[in-house]
Structure formats: C-alpha cells, structure tokens
N, C-alpha and C positions, 0 to 999 in steps of 0.2 A: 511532488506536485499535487499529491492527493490533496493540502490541506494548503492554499494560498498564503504566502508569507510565512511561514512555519516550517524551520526545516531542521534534524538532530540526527544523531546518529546513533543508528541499532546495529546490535550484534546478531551478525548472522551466522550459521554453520557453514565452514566452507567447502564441505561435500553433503552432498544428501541424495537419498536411493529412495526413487520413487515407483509402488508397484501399481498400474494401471490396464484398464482394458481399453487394446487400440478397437479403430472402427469396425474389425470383425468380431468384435468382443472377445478376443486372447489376450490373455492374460500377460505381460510383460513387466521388464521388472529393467530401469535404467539407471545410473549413477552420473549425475552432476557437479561440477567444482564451479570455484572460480564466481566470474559475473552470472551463470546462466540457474547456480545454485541460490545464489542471491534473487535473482527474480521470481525463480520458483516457488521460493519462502516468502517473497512479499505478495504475489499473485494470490498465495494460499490464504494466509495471512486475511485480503480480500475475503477471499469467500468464508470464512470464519467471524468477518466482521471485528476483526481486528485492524486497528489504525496504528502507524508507529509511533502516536502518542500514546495508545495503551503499552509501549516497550520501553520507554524513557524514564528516565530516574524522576522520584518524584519532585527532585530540586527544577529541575529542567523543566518540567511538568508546569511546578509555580512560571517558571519566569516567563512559559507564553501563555499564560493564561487568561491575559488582557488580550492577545493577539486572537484565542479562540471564541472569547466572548466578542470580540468584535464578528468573526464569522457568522456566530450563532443571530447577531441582531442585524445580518446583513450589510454590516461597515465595510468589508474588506473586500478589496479588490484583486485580482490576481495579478501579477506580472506576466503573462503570460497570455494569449492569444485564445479565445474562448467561442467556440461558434455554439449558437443554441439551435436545437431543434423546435421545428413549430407543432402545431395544434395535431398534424397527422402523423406526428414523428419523423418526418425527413427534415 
C-alpha cells in the first residue's frame, strides 16, 4: 500500500530475533516467524528508508517504472481510501 498501483513480491526471512529495550529500558531479546516476522522486516525496512521497490529485481523494477513516474508527477491515484490531514495536523 506504500506505493499506489505498484505491488511485487519480496523475500522475506521467515523467523527473525529482534534485541530491544522495552519501556523501562531492559534489555530484551524476542523471536518472530510467520506474518508478524514479515511485518517486522517491512516496518524496519520503513525506518531504514527502504521501499520494496528498492527489493525487486531489476526486470520488475523497468516494468513499473511508468507507474512510479506517474507518482513522482502526481498522475496516480490510489485505490484505496485516503483522509488528509489539515494545516494544524488533525
């Protein structure tokens, strides 16, 4: 959904151990599989500034590349349901 009209499919690990500090700031350390390892690596992924066009073969890459320059020149619409926020951020 990140990228309207644009969708492929990345390989993900299907377990991943992630070591964080909870709210009291202790140290923890958890193992994920399945869909919640998947979300974990695309969340990440986010904050890395990584998009799953930068995961995609480069063939794949060409053939939406019409679809992302439309993005970039503001052509593309989403299928999907979009509320904006105003000038004061609500």
């Amino acid at each position: 959904l990140s990228i309207p009209g644009v969708r492929g499919d990345v390989f993900r690990k299907p377990v991943v151990k992630i070591k964080y500090q909870d709210e009291s700031l202790e140290w923890q350390e958890e193992v994920f599989d399945d869909f919640n390892a998947r979300v974990i690596q695309h969340e990440y992924d986010h904050i890395e500034g990584i998009l799953f066009t930068d995961l995609i073969s480069t063939l794949k890459r060409q053939l939406v590349k019409k679809k992302l320059q439309n993005i970039m020149d503001g052509k593309a619409r989403p299928d999907y349901r979009m509320k904006f926020c105003n000038k004061k951020g609500r």
